[in-house]
mmCIF file of the N, C-alpha and C atoms, coordinates in Angstrom:
data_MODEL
# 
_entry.id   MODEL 
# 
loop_
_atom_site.group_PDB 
_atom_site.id 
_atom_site.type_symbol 
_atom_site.label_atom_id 
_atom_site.label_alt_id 
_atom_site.label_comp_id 
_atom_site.label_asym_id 
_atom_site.label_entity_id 
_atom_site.label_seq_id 
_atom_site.pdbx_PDB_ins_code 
_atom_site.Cartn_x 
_atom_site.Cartn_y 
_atom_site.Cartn_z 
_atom_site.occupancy 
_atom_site.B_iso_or_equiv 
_atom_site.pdbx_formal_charge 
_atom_site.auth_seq_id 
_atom_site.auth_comp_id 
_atom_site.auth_asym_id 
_atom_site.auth_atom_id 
_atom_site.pdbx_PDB_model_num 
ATOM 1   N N  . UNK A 1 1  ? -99.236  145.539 -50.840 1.00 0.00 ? 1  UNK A N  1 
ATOM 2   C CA . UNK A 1 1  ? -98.949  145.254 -52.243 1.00 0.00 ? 1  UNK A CA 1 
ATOM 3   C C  . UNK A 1 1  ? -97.435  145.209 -52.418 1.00 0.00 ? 1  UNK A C  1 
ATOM 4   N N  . UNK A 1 2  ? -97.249  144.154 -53.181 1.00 0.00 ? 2  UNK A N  1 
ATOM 5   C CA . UNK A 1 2  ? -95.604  144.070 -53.801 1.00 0.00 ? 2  UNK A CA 1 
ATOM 6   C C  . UNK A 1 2  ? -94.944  144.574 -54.749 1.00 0.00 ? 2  UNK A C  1 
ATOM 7   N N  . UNK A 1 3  ? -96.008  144.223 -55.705 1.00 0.00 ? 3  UNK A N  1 
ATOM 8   C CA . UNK A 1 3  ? -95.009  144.050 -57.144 1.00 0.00 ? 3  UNK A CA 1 
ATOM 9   C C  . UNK A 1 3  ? -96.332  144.144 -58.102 1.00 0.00 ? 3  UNK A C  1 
ATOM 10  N N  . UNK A 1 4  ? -96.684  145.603 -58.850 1.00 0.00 ? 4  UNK A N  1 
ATOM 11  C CA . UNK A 1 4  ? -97.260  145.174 -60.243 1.00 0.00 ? 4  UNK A CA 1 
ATOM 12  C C  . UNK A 1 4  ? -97.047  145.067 -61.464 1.00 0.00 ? 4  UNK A C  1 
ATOM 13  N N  . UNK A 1 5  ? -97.344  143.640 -62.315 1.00 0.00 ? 5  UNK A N  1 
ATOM 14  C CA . UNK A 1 5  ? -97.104  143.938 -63.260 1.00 0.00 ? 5  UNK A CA 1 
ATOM 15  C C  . UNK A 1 5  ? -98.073  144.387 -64.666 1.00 0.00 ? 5  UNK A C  1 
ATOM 16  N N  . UNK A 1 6  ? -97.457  144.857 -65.561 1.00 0.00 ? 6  UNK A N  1 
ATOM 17  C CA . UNK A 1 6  ? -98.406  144.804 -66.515 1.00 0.00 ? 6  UNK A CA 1 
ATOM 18  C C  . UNK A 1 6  ? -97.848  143.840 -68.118 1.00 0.00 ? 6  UNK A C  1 
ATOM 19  N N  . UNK A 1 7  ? -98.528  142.716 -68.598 1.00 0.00 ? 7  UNK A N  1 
ATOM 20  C CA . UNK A 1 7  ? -97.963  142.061 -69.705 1.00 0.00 ? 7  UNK A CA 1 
ATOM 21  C C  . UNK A 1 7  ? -98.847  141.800 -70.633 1.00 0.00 ? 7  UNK A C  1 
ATOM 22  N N  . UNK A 1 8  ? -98.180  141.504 -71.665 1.00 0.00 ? 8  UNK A N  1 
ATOM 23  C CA . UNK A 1 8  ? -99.236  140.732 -72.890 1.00 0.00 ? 8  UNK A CA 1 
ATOM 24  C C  . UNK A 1 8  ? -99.085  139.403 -73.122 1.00 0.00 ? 8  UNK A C  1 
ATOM 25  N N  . UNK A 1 9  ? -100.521 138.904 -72.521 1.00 0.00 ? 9  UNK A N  1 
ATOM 26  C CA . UNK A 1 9  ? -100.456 137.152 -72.744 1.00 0.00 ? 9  UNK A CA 1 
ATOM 27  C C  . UNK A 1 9  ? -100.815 137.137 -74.176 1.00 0.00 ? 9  UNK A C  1 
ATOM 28  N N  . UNK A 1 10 ? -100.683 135.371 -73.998 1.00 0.00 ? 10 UNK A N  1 
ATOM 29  C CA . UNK A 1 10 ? -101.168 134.874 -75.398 1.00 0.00 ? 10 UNK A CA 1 
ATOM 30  C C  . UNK A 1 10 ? -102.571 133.873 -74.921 1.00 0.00 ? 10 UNK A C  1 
ATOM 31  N N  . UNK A 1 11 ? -103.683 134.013 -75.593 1.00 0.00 ? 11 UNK A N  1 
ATOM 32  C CA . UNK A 1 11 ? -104.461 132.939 -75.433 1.00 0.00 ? 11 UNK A CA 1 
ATOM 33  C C  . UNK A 1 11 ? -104.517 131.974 -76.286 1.00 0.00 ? 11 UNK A C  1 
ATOM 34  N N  . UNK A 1 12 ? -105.183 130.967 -76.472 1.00 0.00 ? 12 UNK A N  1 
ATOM 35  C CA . UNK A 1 12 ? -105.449 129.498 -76.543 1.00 0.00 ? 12 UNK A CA 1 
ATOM 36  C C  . UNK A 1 12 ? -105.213 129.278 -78.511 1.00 0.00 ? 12 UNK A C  1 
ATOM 37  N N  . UNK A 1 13 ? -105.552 130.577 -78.881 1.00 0.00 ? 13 UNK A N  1 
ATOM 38  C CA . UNK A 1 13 ? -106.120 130.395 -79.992 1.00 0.00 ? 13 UNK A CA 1 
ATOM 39  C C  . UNK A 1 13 ? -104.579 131.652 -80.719 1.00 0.00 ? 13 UNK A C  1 
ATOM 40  N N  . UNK A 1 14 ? -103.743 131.600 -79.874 1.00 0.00 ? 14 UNK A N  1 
ATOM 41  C CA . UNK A 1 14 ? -102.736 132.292 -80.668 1.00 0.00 ? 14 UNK A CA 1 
ATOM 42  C C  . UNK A 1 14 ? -102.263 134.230 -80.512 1.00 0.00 ? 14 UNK A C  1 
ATOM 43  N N  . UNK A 1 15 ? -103.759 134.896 -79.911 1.00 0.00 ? 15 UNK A N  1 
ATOM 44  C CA . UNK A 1 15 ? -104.511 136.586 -79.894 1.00 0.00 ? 15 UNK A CA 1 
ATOM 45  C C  . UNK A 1 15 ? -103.467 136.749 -78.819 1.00 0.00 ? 15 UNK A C  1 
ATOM 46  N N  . UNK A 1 16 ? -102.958 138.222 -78.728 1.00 0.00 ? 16 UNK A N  1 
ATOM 47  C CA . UNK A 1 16 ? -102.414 138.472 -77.832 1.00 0.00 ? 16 UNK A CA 1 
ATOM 48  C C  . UNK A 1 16 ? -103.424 139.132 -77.314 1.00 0.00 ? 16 UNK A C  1 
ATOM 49  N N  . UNK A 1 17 ? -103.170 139.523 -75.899 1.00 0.00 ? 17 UNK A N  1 
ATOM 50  C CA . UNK A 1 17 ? -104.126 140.640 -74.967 1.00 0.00 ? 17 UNK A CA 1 
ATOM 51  C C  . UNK A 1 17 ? -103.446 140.952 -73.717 1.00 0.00 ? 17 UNK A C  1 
ATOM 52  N N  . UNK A 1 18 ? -103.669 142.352 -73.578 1.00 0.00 ? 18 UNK A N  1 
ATOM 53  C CA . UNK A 1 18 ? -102.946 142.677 -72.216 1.00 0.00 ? 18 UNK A CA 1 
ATOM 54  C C  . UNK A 1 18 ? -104.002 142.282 -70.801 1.00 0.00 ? 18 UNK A C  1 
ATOM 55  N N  . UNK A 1 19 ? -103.119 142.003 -70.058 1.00 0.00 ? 19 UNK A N  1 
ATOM 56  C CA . UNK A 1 19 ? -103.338 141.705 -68.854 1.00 0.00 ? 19 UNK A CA 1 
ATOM 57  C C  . UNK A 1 19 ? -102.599 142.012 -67.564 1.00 0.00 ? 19 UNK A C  1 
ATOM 58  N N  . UNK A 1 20 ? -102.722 142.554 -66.851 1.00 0.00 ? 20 UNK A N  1 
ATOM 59  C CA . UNK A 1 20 ? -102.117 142.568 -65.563 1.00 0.00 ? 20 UNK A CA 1 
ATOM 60  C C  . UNK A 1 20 ? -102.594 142.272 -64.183 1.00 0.00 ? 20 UNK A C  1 
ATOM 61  N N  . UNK A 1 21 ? -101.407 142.339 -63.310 1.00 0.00 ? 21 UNK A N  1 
ATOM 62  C CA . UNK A 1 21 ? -101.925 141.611 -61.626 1.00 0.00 ? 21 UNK A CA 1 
ATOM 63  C C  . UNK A 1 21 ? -100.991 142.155 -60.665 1.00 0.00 ? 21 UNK A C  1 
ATOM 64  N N  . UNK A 1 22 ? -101.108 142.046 -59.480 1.00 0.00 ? 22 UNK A N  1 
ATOM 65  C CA . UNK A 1 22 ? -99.887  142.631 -58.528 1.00 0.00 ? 22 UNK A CA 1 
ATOM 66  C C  . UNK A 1 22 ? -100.066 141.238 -57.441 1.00 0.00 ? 22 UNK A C  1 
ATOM 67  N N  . UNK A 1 23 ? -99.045  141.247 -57.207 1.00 0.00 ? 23 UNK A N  1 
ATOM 68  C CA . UNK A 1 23 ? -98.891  140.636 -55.585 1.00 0.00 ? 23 UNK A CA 1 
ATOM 69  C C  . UNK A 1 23 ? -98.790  141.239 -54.259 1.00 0.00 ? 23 UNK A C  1 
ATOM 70  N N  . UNK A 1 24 ? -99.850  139.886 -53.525 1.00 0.00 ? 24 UNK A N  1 
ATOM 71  C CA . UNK A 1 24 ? -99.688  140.549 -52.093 1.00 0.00 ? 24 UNK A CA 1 
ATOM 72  C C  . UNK A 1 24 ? -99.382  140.115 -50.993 1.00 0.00 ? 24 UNK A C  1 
ATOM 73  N N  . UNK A 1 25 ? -98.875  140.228 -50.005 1.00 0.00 ? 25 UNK A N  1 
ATOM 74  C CA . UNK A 1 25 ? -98.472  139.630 -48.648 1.00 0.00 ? 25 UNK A CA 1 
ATOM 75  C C  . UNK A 1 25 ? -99.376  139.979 -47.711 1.00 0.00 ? 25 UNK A C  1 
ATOM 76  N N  . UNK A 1 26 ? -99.940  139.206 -47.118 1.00 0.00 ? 26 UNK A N  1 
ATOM 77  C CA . UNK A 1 26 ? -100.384 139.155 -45.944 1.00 0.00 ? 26 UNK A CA 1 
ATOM 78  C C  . UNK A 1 26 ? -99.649  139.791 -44.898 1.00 0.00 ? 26 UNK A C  1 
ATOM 79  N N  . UNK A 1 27 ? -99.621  140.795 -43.663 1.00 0.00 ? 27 UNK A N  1 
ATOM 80  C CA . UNK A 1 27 ? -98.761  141.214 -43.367 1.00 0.00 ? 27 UNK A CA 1 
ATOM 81  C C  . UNK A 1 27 ? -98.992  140.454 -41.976 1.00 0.00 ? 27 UNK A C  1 
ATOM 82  N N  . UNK A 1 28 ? -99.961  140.016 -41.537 1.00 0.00 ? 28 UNK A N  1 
ATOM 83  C CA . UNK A 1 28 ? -100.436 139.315 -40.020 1.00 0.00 ? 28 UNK A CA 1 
ATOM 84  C C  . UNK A 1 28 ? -100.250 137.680 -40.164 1.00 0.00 ? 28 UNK A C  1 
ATOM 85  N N  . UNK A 1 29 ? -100.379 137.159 -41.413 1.00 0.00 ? 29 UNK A N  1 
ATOM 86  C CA . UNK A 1 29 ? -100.285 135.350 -41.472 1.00 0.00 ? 29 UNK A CA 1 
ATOM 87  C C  . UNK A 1 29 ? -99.156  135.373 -42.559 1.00 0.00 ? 29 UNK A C  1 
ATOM 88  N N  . UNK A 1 30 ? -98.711  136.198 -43.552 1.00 0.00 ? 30 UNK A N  1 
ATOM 89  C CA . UNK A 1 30 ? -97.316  136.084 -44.321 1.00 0.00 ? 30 UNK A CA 1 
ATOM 90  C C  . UNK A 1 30 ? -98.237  135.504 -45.413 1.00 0.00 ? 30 UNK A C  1 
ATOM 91  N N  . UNK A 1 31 ? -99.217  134.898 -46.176 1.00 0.00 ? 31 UNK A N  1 
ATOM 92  C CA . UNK A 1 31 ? -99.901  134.562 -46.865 1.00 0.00 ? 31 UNK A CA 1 
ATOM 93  C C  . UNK A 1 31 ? -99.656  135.064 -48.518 1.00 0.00 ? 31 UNK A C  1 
ATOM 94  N N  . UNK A 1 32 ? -99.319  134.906 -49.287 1.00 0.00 ? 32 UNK A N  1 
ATOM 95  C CA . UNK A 1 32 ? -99.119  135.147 -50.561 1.00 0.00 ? 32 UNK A CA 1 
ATOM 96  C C  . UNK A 1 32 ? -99.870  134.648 -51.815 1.00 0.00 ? 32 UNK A C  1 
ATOM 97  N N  . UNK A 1 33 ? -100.166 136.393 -52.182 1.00 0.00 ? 33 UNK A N  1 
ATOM 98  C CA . UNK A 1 33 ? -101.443 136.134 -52.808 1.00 0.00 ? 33 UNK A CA 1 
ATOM 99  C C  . UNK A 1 33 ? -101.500 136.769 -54.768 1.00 0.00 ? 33 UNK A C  1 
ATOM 100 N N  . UNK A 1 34 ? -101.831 136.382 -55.612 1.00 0.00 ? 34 UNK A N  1 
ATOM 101 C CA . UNK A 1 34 ? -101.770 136.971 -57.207 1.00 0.00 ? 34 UNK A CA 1 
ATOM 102 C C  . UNK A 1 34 ? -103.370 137.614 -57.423 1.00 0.00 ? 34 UNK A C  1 
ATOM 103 N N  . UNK A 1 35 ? -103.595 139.260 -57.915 1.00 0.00 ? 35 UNK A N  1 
ATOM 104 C CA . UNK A 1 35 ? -104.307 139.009 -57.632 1.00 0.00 ? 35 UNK A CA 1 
ATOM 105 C C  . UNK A 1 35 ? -104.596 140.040 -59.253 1.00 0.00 ? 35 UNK A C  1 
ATOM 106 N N  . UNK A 1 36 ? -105.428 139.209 -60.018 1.00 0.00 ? 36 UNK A N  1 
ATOM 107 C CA . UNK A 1 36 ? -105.625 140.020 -61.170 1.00 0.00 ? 36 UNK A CA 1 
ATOM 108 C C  . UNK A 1 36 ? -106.604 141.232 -61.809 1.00 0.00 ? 36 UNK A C  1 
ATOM 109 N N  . UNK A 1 37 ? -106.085 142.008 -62.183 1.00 0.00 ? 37 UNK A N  1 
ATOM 110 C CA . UNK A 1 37 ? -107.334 143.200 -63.092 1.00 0.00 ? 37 UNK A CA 1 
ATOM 111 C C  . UNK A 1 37 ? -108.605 142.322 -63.011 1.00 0.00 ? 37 UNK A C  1 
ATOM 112 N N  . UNK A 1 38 ? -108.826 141.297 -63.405 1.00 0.00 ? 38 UNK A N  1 
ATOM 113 C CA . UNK A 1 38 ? -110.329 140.477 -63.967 1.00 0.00 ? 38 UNK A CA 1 
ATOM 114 C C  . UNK A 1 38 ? -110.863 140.626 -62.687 1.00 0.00 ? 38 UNK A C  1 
ATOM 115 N N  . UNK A 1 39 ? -110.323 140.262 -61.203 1.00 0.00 ? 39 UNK A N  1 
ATOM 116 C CA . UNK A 1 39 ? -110.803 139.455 -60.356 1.00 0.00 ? 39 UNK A CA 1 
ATOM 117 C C  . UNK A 1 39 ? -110.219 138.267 -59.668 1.00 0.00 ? 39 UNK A C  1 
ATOM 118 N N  . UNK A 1 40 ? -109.726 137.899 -60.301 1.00 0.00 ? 40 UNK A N  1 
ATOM 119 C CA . UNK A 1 40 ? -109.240 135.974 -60.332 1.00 0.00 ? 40 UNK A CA 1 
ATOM 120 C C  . UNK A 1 40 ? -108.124 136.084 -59.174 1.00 0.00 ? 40 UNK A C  1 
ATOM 121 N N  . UNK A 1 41 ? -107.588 135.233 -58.148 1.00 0.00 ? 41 UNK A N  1 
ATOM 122 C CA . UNK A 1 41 ? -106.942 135.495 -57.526 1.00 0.00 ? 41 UNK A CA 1 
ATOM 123 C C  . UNK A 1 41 ? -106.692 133.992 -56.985 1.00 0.00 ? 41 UNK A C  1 
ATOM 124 N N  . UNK A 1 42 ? -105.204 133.806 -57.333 1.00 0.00 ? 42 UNK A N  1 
ATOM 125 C CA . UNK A 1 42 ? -104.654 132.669 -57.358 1.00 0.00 ? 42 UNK A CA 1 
ATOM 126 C C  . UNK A 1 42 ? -102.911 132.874 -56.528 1.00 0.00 ? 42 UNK A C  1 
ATOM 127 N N  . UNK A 1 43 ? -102.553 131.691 -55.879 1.00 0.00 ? 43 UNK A N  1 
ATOM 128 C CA . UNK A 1 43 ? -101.474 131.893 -55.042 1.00 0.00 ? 43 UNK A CA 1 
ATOM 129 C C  . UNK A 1 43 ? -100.241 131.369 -55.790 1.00 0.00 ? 43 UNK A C  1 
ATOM 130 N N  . UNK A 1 44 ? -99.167  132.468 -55.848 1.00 0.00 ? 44 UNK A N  1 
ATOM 131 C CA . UNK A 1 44 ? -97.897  132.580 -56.963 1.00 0.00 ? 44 UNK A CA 1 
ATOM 132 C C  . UNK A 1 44 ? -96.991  131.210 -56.318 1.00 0.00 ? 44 UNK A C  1 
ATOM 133 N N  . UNK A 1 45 ? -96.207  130.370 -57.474 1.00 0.00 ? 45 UNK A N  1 
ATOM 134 C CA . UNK A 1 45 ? -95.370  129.618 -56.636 1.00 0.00 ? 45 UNK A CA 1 
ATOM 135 C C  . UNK A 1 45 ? -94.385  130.146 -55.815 1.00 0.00 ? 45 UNK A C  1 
ATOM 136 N N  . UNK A 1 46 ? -93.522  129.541 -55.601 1.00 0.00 ? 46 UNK A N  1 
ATOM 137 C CA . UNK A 1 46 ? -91.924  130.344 -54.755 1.00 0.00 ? 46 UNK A CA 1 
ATOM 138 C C  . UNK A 1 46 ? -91.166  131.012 -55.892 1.00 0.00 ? 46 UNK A C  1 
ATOM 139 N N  . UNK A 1 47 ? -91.120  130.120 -57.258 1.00 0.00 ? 47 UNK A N  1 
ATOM 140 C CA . UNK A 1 47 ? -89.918  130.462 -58.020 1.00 0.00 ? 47 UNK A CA 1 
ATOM 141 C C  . UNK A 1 47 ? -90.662  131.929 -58.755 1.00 0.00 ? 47 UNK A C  1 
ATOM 142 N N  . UNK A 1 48 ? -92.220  131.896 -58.987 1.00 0.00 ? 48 UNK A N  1 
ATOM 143 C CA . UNK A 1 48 ? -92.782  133.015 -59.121 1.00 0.00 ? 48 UNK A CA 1 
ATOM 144 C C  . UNK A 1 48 ? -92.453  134.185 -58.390 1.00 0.00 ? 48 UNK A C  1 
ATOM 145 N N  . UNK A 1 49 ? -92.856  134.083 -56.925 1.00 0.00 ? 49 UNK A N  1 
ATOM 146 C CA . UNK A 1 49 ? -92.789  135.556 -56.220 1.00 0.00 ? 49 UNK A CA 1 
ATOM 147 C C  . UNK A 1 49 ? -91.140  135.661 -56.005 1.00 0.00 ? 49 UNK A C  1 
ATOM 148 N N  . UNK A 1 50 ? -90.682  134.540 -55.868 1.00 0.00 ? 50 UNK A N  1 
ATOM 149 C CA . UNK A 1 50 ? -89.239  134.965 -55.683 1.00 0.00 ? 50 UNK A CA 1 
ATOM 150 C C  . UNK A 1 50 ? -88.325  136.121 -57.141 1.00 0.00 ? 50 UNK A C  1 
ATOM 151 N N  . UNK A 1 51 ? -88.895  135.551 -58.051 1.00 0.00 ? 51 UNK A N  1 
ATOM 152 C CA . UNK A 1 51 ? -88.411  136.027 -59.381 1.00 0.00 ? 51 UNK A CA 1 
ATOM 153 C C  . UNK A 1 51 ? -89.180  137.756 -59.716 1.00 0.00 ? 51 UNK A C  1 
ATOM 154 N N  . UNK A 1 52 ? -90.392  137.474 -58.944 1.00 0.00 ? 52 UNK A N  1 
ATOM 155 C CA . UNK A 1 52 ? -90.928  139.176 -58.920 1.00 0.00 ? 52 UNK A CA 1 
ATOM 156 C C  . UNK A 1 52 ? -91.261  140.157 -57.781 1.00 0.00 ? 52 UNK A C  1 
ATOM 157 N N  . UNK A 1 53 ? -91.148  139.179 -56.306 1.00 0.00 ? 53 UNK A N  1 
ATOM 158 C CA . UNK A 1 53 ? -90.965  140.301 -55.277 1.00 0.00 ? 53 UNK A CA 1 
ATOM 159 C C  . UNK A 1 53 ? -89.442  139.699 -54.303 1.00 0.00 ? 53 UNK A C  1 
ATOM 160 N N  . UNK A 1 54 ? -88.919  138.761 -54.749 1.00 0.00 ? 54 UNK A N  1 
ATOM 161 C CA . UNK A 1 54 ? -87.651  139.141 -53.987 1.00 0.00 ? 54 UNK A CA 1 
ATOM 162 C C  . UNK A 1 54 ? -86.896  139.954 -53.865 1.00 0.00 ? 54 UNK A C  1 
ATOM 163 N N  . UNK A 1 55 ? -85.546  139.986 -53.316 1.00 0.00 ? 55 UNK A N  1 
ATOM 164 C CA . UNK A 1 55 ? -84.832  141.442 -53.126 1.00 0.00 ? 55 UNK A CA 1 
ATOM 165 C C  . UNK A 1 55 ? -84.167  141.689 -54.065 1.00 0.00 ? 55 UNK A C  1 
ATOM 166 N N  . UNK A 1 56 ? -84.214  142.825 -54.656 1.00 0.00 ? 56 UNK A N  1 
ATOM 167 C CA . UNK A 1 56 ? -83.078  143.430 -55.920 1.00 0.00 ? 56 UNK A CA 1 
ATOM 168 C C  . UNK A 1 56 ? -81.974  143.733 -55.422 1.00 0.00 ? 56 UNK A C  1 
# 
């Protein structure tokens, strides 16, 4: 695990709701992965993981 965050989206219709997700690295193929509270698990762009697990 990288990086979790926790935020408040907005949905479709205006409602806010919290949501959060962490990122993960593959540590054997380097693979980069988003992976959310719900389930849902979708792969972050560059400017994404760069902006939340690059180096501080």
């Amino acid at each position: 695990m990288r990086n979790w965050i926790r935020a408040t989206c907005v949905d479709d219709h205006g409602r806010r709701y919290p949501d959060s997700w962490t990122y993960y690295e593959c540590v054997s193929c380097g693979a980069r992965s988003k992976w959310y509270v719900d389930g849902r698990i979708e792969e972050p762009s560059e400017a994404e993981w760069s902006q939340h697990c690059g180096p501080r």
